[in-house]
C-alpha positions as CSV (number, residue, x, y, z in Angstrom):
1,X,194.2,132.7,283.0
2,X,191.4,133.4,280.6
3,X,188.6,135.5,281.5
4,X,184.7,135.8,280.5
5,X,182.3,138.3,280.8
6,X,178.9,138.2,282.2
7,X,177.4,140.2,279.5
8,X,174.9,141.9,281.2
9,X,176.7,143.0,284.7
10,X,180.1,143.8,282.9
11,X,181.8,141.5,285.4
12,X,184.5,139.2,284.5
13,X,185.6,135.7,285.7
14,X,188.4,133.1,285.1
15,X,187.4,130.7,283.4
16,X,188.0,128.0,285.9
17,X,186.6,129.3,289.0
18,X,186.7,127.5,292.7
19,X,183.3,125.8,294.0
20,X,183.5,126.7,297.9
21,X,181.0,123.7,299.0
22,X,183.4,121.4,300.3
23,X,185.1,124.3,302.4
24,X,182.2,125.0,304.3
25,X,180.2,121.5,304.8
26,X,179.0,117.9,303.6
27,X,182.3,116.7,301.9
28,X,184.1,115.7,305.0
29,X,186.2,117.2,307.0
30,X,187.9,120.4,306.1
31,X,190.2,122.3,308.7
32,X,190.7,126.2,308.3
33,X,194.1,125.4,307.3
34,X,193.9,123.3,304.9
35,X,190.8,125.5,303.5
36,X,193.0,128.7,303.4
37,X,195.9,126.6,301.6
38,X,193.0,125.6,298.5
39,X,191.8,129.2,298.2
40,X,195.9,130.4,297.8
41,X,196.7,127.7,295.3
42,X,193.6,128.8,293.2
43,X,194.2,132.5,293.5
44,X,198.2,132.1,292.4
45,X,196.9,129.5,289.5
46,X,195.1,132.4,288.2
47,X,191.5,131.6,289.5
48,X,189.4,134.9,290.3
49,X,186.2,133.3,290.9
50,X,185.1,131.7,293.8
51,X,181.5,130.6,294.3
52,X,180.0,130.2,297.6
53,X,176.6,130.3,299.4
54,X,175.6,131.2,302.9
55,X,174.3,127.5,303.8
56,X,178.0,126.1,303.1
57,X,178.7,125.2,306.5
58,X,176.0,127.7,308.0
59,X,178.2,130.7,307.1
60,X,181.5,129.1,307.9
61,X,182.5,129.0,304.0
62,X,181.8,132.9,303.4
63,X,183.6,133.6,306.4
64,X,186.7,131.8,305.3
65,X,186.7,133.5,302.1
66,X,186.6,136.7,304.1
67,X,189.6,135.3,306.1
68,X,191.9,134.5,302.8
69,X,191.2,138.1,301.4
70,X,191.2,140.3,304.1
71,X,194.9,139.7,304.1
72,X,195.5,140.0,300.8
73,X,193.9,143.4,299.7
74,X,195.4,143.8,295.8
75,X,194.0,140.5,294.9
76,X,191.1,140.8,292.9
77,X,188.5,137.9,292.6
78,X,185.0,137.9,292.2
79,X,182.8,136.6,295.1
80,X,179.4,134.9,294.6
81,X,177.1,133.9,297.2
82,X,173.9,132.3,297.3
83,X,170.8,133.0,299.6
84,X,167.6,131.6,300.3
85,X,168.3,127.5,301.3
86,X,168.3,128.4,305.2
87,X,164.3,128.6,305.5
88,X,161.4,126.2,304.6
89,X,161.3,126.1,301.1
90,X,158.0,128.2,300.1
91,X,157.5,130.3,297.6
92,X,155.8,132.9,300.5
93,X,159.3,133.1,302.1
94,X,161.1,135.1,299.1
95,X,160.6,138.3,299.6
96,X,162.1,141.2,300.2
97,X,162.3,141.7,303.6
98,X,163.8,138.6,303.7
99,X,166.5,139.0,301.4
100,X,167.8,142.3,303.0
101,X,168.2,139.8,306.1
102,X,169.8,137.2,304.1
103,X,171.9,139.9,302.8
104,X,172.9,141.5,305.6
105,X,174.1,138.4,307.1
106,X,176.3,137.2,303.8
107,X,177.8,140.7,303.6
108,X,179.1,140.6,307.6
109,X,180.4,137.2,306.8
110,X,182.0,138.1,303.8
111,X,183.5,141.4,305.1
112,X,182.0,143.6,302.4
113,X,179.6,146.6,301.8
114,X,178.2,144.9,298.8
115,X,178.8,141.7,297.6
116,X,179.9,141.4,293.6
117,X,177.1,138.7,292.6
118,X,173.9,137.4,294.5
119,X,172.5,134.3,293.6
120,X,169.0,132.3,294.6
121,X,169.8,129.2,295.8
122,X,167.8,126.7,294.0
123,X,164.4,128.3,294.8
124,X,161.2,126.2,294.2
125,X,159.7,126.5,290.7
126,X,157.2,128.6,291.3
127,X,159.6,131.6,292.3
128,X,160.9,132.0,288.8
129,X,157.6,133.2,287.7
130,X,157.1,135.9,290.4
131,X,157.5,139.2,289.2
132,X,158.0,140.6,293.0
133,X,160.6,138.3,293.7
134,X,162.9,139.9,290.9
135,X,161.6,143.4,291.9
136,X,163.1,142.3,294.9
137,X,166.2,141.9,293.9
138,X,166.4,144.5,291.7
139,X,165.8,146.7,294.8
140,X,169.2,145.3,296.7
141,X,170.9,146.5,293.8
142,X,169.6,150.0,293.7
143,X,170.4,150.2,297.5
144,X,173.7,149.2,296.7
145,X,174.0,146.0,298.7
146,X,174.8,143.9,295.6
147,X,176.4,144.5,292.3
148,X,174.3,142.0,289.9
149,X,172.5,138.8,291.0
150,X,171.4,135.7,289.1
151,X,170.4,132.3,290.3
152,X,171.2,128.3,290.6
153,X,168.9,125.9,289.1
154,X,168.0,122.4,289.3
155,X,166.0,122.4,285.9
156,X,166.7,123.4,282.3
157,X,163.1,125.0,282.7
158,X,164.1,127.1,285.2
159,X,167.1,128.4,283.7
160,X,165.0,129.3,280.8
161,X,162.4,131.1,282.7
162,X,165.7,132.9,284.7
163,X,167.2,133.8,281.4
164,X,164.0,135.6,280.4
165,X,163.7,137.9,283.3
166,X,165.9,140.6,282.1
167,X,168.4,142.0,284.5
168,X,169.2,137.9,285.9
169,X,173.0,138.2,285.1
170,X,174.0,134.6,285.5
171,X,172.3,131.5,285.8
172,X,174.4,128.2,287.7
173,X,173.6,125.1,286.3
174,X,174.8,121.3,286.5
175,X,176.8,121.2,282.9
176,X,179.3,118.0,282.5
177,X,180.1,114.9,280.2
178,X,177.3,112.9,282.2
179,X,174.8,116.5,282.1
180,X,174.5,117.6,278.3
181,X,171.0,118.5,278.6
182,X,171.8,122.1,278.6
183,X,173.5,122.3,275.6
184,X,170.5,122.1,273.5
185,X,168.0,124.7,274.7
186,X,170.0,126.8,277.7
187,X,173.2,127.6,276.1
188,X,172.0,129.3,273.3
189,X,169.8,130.9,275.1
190,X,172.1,132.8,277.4
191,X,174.4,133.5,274.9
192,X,171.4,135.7,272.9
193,X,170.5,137.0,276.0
194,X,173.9,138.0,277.0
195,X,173.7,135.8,280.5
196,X,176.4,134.2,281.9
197,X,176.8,130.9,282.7
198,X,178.4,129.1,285.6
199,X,178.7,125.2,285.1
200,X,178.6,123.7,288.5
201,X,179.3,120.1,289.8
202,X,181.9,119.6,286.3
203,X,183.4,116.9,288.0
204,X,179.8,115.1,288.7
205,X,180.8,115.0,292.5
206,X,184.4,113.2,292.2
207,X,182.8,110.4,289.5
208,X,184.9,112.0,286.3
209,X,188.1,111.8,288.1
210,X,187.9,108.1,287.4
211,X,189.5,107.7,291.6
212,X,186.3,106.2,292.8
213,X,185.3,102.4,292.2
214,X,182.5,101.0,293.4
215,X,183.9,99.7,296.8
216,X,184.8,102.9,298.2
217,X,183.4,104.2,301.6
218,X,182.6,108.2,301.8
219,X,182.1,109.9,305.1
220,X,179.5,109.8,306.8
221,X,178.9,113.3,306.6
222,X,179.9,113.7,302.9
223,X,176.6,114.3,300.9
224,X,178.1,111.7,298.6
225,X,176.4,108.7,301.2
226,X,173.8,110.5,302.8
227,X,172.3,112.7,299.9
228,X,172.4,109.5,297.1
229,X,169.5,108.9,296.2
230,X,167.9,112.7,297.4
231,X,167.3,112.1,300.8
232,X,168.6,115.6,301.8
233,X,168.0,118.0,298.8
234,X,167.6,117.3,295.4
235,X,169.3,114.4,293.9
236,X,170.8,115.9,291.0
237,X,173.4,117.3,292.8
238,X,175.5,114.0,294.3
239,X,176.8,112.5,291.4
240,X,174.3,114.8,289.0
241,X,172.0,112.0,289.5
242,X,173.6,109.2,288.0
243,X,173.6,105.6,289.9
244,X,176.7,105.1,291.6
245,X,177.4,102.0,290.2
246,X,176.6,102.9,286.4
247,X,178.3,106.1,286.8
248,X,182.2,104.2,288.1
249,X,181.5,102.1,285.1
250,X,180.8,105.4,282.6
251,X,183.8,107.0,284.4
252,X,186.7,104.5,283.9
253,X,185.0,104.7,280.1
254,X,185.7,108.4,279.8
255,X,189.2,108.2,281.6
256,X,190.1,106.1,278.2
257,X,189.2,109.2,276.7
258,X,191.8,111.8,277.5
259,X,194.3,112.7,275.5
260,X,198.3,112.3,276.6
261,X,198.9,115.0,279.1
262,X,195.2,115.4,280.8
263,X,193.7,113.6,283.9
264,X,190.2,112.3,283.5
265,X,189.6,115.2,285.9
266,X,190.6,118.4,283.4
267,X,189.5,116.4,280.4
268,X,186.0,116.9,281.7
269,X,186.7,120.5,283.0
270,X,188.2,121.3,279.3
271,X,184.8,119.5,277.7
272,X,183.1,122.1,279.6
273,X,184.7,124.8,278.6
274,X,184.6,124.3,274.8
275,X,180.8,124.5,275.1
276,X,179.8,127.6,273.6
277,X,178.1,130.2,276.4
278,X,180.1,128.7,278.9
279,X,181.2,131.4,281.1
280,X,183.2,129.6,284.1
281,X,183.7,126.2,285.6
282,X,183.4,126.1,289.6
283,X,185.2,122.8,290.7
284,X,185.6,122.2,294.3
285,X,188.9,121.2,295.3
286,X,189.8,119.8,298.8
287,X,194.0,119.8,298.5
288,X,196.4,122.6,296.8
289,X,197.3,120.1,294.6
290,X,193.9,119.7,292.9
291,X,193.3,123.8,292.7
292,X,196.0,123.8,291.0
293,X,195.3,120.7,288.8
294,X,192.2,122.4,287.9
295,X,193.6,126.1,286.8
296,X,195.8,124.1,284.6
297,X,193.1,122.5,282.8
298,X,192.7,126.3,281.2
299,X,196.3,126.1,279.6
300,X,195.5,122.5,278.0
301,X,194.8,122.6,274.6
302,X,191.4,122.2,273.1
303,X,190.4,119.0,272.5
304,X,189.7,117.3,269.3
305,X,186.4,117.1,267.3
306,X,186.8,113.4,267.6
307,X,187.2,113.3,271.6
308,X,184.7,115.8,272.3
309,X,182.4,113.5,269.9
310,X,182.8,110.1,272.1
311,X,182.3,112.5,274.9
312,X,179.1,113.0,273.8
313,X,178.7,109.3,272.5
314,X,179.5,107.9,276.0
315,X,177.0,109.9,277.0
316,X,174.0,108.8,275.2
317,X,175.2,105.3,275.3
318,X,175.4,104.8,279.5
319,X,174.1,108.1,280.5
320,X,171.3,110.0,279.1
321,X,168.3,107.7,280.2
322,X,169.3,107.8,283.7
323,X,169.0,111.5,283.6
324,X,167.3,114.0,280.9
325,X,163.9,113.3,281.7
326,X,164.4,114.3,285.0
327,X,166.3,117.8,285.0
């Protein structure tokens, strides 16, 4: 599979990476089995990315990554965690002392001496304009605990003021056919700044698979019911903040999109990767069968000025009011 450099750490990454969420917590049920069978579909599809964070399943995601590669020593895949969403969320509680906690405890689970990319995890607002906090960070990578870090946002004004700070090597963001904000201001900036960046959610939580219609029943403890309308954390991230409703509607629109030979699913992973700056998609996947589904959207060929246009004219039509004014 393709790989993509994050400029500024020299670190490479497929180009369809693996979102680890749904291993750990909040998309149902997931036995160890099953989880270890995803992660060996995407490795042999070529996928050398996995994302993961150390409040996925309170630790129980890292530690299943550890699992899959500790028994398989000659694969090489970059691991990237997240820190931070295990305490009150306060500015006052990022600091240093802190992170070498959080770090220490996301580098037992993982198995590792350092760990290849550290990322905050959504921090409040006002974090992105301390200058300790990114001292901070800076200092875990002098002692050699990690190799680069960046951070996930919520906000296209946070993943400016990310990509200012100048040794941030990556910045996570909500990118898909029903989140285009980003195209206008954040892309080009991390592409002059040399940052990479890591479009999360692609599949706006299962909508742009078109396999959802407005009947269906999630689990209980699948953030998809109890995290719809924010009640959990922030909104944006079930269903990127569209209404459930409007959003099966938009998505049995943009299934008529894809060309012969794509499901709804890699036409929207294949949009995002055509977006210039893009340096790697992280869908989840819950079955072998859609890791591998998702690798292959790499090998698909580009799509057409004319569908990546009503793409973006779906969007605007059914989608952008619901959204831009609020991330």
């Amino acid at each position: 599979m393709e790989e993509r450099t994050f400029h500024r750490s020299g670190q490479h990454a497929s180009v369809i990476g693996l979102g680890t969420w749904q291993l750990g917590a909040d998309w149902g049920d997931v036995d160890d089995k099953q989880a270890h069978a995803v992660l060996e579909a995407a490795a042999e599809s070529g996928v050398s990315f996995f994302d993961t964070a150390d409040v996925y399943g309170d630790g129980r995601s890292e530690q299943t990554i550890a699992s899959f590669l500790g028994g398989r020593p000659d694969l090489h895949v970059l691991v990237a965690t997240k820190m931070g969403r295990r305490v009150e969320q306060i500015p006052e509680n990022y600091v240093l002392s802190n992170f070498r906690a959080w770090n220490d405890r996301s580098r037992r689970y993982l198995g590792v001496d350092r760990i290849d990319l550290v990322q905050l995890h959504c921090p409040p607002t006002p974090v992105y304009s301390r200058d300790e906090v990114f001292d901070a960070l800076d200092t875990l990578v002098a002692e050699e605990r990690i190799a680069a870090y960046g951070v996930s946002v919520e906000t296209c004004a946070e993943a400016l003021a990310a990509i200012a700070r100048p040794n941030v090597a990556s910045v996570q963001i909500i990118l898909n056919p029903f989140r285009m904000k980003p195209l206008r201001e954040v892309l080009p900036a991390a592409r002059e700044a040399g940052v990479g960046i890591i479009a999360r959610v692609p599949l706006a939580s299962g909508l742009l698979s078109d396999k959802y219609t407005k009947d269906t029943v999630f689990p209980e403890n699948d953030h998809r019911t109890f995290n719809r309308h924010g009640e959990a954390f922030d909104q944006g991230e079930t269903f990127s903040g569209v209404d459930y409703a409007t959003g099966v509607q938009a998505a049995a629109e943009f299934a008529a999109l894809a060309p012969e030979g794509y499901t709804p699913a890699q036409l929207a992973l294949r949009w995002i990767l055509q977006q210039p700056g893009v340096t790697t998609v992280i869908p989840g996947a819950r079955s072998p069968e859609q890791a591998r589904a998702n690798a292959a959207a790499a090998r698909l060929p580009e799509l057409s000025d004319a569908t990546m246009e009503a793409v973006r004219g779906l969007y605007e039509r059914r989608i952008k009011d619901q959204v831009e004014h609020r991330w």
